[in-house]
N, C-alpha and C positions, 0 to 999 in steps of 0.2 A: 740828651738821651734820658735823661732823670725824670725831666719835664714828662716825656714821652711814655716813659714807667710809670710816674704818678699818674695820669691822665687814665692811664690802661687800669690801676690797680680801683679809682675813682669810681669808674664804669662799671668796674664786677660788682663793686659794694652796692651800687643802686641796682643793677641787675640781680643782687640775692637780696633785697629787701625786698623788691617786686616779687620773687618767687616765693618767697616766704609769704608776704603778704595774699597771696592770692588764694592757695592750698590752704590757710590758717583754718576757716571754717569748715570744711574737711576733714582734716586732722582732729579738729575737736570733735568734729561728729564719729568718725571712727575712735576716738580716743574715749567717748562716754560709749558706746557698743561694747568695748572690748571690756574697760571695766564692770560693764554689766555683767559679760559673760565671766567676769571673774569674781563678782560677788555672788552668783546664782555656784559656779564651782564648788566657790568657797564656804557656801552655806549644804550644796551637799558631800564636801568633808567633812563639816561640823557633824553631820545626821550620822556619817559613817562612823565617827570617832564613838561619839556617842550610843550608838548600836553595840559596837564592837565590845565599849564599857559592858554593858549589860551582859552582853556573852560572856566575857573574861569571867564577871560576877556568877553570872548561872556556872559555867565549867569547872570554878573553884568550889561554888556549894557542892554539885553532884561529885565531882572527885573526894570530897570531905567525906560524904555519902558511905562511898563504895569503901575509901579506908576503914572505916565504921564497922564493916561489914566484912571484910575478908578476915577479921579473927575465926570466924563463923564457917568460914568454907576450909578451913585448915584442923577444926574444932574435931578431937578421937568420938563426941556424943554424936557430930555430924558424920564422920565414917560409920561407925555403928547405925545412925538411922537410917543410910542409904544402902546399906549391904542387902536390905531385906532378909534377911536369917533370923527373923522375929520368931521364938518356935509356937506362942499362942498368945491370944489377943490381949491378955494381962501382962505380956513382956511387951507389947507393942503399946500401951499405955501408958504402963512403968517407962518405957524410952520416950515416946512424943511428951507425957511430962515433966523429964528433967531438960528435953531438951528447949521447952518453954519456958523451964520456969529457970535454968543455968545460961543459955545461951539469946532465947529473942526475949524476953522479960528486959534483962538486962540494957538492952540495946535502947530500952523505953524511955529508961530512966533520961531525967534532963535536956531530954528533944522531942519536943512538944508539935516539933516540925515531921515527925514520922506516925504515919498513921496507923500503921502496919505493918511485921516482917513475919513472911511465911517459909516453911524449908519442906520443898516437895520433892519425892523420890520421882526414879523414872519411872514406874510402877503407877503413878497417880494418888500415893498416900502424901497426903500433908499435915501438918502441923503449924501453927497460925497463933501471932498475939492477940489476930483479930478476928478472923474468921476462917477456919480451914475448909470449910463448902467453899466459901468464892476462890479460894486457891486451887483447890482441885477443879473449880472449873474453868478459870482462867489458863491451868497451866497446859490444856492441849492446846489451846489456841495459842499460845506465845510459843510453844516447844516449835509448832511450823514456822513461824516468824521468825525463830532463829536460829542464825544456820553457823557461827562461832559459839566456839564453847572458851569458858573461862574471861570471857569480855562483859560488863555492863553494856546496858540497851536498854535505853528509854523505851517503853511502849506505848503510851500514851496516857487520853484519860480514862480513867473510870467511876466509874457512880455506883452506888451501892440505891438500893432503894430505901427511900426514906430515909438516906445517908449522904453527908457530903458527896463532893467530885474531888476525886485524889489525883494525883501523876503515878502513873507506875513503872519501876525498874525492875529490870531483873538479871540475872545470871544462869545461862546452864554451866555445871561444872562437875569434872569428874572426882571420884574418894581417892585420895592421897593414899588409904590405908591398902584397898580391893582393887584398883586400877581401872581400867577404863569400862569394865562393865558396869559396874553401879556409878551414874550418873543422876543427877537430881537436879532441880533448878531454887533459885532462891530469887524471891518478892519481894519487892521493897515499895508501900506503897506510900509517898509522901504527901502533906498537906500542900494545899497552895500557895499557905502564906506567905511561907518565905520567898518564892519566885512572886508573887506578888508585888510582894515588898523592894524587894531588887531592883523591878521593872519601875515603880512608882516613884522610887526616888531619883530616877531621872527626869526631867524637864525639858522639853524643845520647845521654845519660846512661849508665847504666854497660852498657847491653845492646845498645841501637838501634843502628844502621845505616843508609847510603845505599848504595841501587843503582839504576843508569841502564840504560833500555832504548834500543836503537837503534829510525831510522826506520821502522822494518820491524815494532817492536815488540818485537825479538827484546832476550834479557838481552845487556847488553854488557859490563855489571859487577855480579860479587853476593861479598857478604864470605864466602857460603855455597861458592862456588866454581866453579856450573856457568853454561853461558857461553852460545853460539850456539844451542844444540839448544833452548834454555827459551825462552817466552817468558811474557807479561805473563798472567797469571789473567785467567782470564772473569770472576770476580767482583769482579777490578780494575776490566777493562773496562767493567762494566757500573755501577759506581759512579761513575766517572769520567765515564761519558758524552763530550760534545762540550766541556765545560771545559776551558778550560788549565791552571787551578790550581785545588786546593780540598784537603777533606780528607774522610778519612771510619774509621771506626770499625769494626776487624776484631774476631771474638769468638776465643778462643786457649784454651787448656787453662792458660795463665799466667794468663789476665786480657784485656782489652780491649786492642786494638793501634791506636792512633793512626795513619794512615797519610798523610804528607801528599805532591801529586806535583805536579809543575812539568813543564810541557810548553814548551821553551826556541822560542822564533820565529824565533832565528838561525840554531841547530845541529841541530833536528826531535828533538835528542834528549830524551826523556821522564825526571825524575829522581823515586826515591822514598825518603821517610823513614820507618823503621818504628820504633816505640817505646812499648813497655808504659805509658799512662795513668798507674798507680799507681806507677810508677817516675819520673817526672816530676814527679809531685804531692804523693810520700810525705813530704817534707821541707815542702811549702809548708802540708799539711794539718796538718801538728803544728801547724806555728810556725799554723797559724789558729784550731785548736781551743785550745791555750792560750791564745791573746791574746784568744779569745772570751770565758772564764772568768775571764780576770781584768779585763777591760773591765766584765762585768757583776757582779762583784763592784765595781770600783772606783765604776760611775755608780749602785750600791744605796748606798755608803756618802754618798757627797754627794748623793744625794737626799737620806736623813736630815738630815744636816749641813745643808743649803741650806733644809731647811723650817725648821727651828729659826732657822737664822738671817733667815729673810725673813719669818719669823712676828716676831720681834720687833723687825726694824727696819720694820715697814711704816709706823709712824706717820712715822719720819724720811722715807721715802720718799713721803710723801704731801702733805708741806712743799715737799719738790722738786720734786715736779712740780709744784705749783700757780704756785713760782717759775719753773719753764720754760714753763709755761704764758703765762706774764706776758713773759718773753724771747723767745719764739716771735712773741709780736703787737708785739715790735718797742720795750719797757721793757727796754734795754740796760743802762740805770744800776740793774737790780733786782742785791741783793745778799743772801747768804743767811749765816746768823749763825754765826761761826766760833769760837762756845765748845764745840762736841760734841769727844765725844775719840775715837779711834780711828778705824774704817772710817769713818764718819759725818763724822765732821770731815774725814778727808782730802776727804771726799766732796763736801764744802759747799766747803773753800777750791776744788775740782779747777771747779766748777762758778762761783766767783767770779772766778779767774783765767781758765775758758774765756771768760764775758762781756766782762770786760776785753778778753781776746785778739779775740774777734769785732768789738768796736768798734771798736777799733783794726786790726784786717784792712781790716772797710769802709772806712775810710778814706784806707787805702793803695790799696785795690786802684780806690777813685774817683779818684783821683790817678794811675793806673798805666794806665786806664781812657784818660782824656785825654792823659798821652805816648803810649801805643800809638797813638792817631788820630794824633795830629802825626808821630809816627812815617813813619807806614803814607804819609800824604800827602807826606811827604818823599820817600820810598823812592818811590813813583810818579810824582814829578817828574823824578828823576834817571835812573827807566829810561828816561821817556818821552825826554831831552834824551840817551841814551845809543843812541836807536837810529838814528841818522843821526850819521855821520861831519861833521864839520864841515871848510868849506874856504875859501879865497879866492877872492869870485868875480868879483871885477875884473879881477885878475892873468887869472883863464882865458877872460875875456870876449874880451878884449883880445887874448889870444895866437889865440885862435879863428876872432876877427875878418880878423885878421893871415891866418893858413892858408887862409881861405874867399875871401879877396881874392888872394890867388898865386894858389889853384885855379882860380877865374874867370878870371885874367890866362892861365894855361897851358892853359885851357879842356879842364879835367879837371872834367865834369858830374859824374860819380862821386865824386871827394873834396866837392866842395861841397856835396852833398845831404847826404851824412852831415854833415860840419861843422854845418851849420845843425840836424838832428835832435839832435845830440850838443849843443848850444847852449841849445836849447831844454829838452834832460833835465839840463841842470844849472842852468837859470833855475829850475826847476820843485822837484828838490832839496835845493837852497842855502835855500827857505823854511823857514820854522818847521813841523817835522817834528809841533809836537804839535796845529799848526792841524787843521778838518775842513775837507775838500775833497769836490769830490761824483764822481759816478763817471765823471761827462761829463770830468774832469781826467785823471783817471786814464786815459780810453780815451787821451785826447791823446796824455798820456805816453809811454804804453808803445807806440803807434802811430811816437812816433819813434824807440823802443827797438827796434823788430822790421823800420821801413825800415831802420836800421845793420844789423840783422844778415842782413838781404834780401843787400844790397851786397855782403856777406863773403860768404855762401854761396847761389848760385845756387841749387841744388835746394830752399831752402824755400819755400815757397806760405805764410801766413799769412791770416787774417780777424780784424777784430775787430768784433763781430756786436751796435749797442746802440742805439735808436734813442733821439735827443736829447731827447723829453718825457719820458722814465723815466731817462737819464743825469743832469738835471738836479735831480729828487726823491732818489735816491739818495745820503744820508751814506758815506762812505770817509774814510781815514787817507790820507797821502801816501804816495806809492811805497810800494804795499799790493803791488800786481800783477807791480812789475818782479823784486823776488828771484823770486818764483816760476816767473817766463818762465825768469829766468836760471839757476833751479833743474832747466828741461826740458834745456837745451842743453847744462847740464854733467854731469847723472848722466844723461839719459836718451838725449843724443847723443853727447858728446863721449868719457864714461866707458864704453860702447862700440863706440865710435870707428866711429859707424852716421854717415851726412850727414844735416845734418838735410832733414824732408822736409815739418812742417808744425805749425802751431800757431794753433789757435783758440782766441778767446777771446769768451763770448758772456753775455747777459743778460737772466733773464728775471723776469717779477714775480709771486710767490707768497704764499699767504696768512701765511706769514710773516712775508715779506722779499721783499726782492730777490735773486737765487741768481745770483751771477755764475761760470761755470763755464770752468775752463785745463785746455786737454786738447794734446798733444801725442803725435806717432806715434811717441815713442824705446822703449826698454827700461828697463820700472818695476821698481820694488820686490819682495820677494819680499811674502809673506801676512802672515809673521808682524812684518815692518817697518810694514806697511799698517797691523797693528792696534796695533805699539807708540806711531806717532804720532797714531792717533784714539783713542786712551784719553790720550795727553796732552793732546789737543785738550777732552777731556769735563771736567780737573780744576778745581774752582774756581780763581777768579781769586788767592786767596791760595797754596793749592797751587802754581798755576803758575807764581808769580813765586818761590817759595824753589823751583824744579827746577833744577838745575843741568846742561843736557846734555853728553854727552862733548864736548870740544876736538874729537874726530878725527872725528866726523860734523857736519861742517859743512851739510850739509843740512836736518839738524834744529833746529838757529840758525836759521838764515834764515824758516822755516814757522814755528817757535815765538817770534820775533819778530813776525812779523806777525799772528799770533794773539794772541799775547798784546796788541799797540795797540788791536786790533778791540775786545779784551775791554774793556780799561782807559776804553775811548772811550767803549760803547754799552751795554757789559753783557751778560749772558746771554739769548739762546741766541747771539748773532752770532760769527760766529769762522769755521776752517776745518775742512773733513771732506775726507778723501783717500776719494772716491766711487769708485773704480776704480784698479787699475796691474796691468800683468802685460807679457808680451811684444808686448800690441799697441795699448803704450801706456799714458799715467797721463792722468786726470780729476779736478781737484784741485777741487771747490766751496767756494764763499766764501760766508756768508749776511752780507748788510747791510739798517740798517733803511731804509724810504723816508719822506720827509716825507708827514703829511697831508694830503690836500690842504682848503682851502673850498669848498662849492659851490653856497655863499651868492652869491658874490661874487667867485670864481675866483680868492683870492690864496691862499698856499701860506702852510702852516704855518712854525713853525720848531722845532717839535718832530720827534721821529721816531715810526713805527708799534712798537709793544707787539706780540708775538704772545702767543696765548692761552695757547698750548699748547705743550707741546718741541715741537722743529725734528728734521721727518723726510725720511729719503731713501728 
């Protein structure tokens, strides 16, 4: 039968040399195609990376720009020039020149890069480092153009006669001081250099180039040299289409021209990279067409080599597997004979010390297996004992008692009600935090948590909405509810510093669970905070206890404690989901299981409800 196995195993080896062999030139030929397409990829990443360079660069000049410039729209000389209550044309002189010679003079100094700042009323009066004619004519035509106020916006080029080509920016912006009727626009007209310069100190191999077109479309920079009068090909246009970015393929008397453009979201300015294909790819295509030749040179020579040598070790090979065959079904103690010499032999001992190794893995990792549980169960004792503060509560009974008896004696009704709530949320408290409570406790609770804070602040209105045969089936953790209340009054009233004005809290019963729902009227969350703590909320239970949250968001403690006990208590899906937050208010849900009930006999499980299915909102 051995004979008959090696014979079989013999035959496939020459049957996959032949099929190897056959496909080989194929494979090489698809295998240099693909790498083409992935040097041609790989060269227009390079373009994009480098594009992208250049943008960052321009977005960081004109943001420096606009900083530069917003002392100026904040400036009391700029309120007074936009109010127009000039009462005659020598206070209207007296103002446009302090506000050239105190506010755009200044702006001059040390940036050689700005050619001009003008500050134009909505009225059409300007005032100018450079020219206040071209500002007052400029400024109807850009006031249509722009339809945001208080944003920068590139407008394009412009050219003065007998004067450079500048870029020009601008701002419409309302007076801080008058309010939205006096409006004015500010002109920022820059040199080219510096975008110039930006553009030129990039490089695409030894010929390419970058040049940008302004909003207009018009050329704003080309290494070729013409400027305003040029604008973007129709055959650009029409490749490009409605893209922001992409790339596309010119035909040239050189060769193929790679063209890749970036249409920037901040600046409207359009950038382009031009660059000869085979000038990019000349170096990558050597080094591929050699490595092609000698890869398939290298894997013809150890085919040969490998069949020779698998032709005559199959016998040994046919031993081994039949002993992995035997170590596979779980003969750990099988051992294979360690007198072959060479590959073989290393190959038996490599296979006798793996066996070895595996038996002895299992054994540890059975062992390693049961600390991990004692472990795990440790670690969940000590969170559960770690999330309740512990205290004296005889000492504060006592002192309590003491306060609530003076305030009856000074017949101050007001301190004595709270007293006695405050008494009652620390009886409540003080118990063992890792006991289950039902949710009829919890309304208690927090019902003398929200009379205290009635007391302090007038303007809240509260409800807590639960009727006592569903409070009483309802499993809960202790003080589940209260951080959370106190969660509304400190980020969504206190933090800003709005009165509080209302907070419900209510209960209803679903084919889940039970969905207890805290909603309060303060100022929530932003979106992307909403979603960073319901994706902590969704992590398993092991996940969520190695989470570490920051120290300085104490809000996220407080919810991921309480989530987390729900977890620890009842299991998945129970826990919390932040159902809503924005300006008119946060909606925090809690899902909890309800007891069974019988309705044999009308006594009450002591189990909890299983849902089928995940928990949805």
């Amino acid at each position: 039968m051995g004979f008959f196995m090696n014979a079989s195993l013999q035959k496939k080896i020459i049957f996959l040399m032949l099929l190897l062999y056959v496909p080989l030139p194929l494979l090489g030929q698809f295998w240099y195609e693909k790498s083409y397409k992935a040097i041609k990829e790989n060269a227009i990443g390079s373009s994009y990376q480098l594009v992208n360079q250049v943008n960052d660069h321009l977005d960081t000049y004109f943001k420096e720009i606009q900083r530069l410039m917003y002392p100026v729209l904040v400036n009391d000389l700029t309120s007074d020039f936009l109010n127009g209550r000039m009462t005659d044309s020598f206070e209207r002189f007296r103002l446009s020149e302090q506000v050239e010679r105190k506010l755009l003079n200044p702006l001059m100094t040390n940036r050689e890069d700005i050619h001009g700042v003008s500050l134009v009323t909505g009225k059409g009066i300007a005032v100018s480092s450079s020219s206040f004619m071209s500002a007052e004519r400029r400024f109807a035509i850009y006031d249509k153009r722009m339809k945001d106020i208080g944003k920068f916006v590139i407008m394009g080029l412009e050219h003065e006669e007998e004067g450079p080509t500048f870029l020009t920016m601008a701002i419409k912006f309302s007076s801080l001081n008058y309010g939205d009727e006096d409006r004015g626009m500010l002109i920022v007209d820059l040199k080219l250099d510096e975008v110039i310069n930006i553009t030129q100190n990039v490089r695409i191999g030894k010929t390419g180039y970058i040049w940008i077109a302004d909003p207009e479309q018009k050329t704003a920079y080309h290494p070729s040299g013409y400027g305003a009068e040029t604008s973007i090909p129709e055959h650009y246009l029409k490749q490009m289409g409605d893209q922001r970015r992409g790339t596309f393929t010119m035909p040239t008397d050189e060769g193929n021209k790679l063209v890749v453009f970036f249409r920037s979201n901040s600046t409207g300015l359009t950038l382009f990279s031009e660059v000869l294909l085979d000038e990019l790819n000349s170096s990558l295509l050597k080094v591929s067409r050699i490595s092609t030749f000698v890869s398939l040179l290298l894997f013809f020579l150890v085919m040969v080599v490998a069949s020779a040598v698998m032709y005559s070790l199959s016998n040994s090979l046919l031993t081994l597997l039949r002993l992995m065959k035997r170590a596979e079904l779980g003969e750990l103690s099988v051992r294979a004979p360690e007198n072959k010499n060479a590959e073989i032999g290393s190959l038996y001992r490599g296979f006798n010390k793996m066996v070895g190794e595996i038996k002895r893995l299992v054994e540890i990792v059975h062992v390693s297996e049961l600390r991990e549980k004692e472990l795990e169960v440790k670690q969940k004792e000590a969170l559960l004992h770690a999330m309740q503060a512990q205290i004296n509560p005889h000492f504060l009974y006592n002192t309590l008692e003491f306060i609530n008896s003076s305030a009856i004696v000074e017949g101050n009704d007001k301190i004595s009600r709270m007293i006695v709530s405050l008494g009652d949320m620390f009886r409540y408290n003080v118990q063992n935090p890792n006991d289950r409570v039902t949710l009829w406790d919890e309304k208690q609770h927090i019902e003398a948590y929200l009379s205290i804070q009635a007391e302090r602040y007038e303007s809240l209105a509260y409800s807590v909405e639960l009727k006592p045969e569903l409070g009483y089936r309802v499993m809960s953790v202790r003080s589940m509810l209260q951080p959370i209340v106190e969660n509304s009054f400190k980020h969504g009233f206190q933090k800003h510093k709005i009165p509080p004005n209302y907070v419900r809290v209510s209960a209803a019963e679903t084919a889940d669970g039970c969905l207890v729902s805290v909603e309060d009227g303060g100022k929530g969350m932003t979106e992307e905070v909403l979603d960073s703590y319901n994706q902590l909320f969704d992590m398993p239970i092991k996940e969520l206890m190695e989470h570490r949250p920051s120290t300085e968001n104490k809000m996220s403690i407080g919810l991921l404690n309480v989530h987390t006990r729900i977890r620890l208590l009842f299991g998945e899906p129970y826990g919390l989901f932040i159902a809503a937050s924005g300006a008119d208010g946060t909606c925090i849900d809690i899902l909890l299981p309800v007891k069974l009930e019988d309705h044999h006999d009308g006594s009450k499980g002591d189990g909890h409800e299983l849902p089928n299915s995940s928990r949805g909102r």
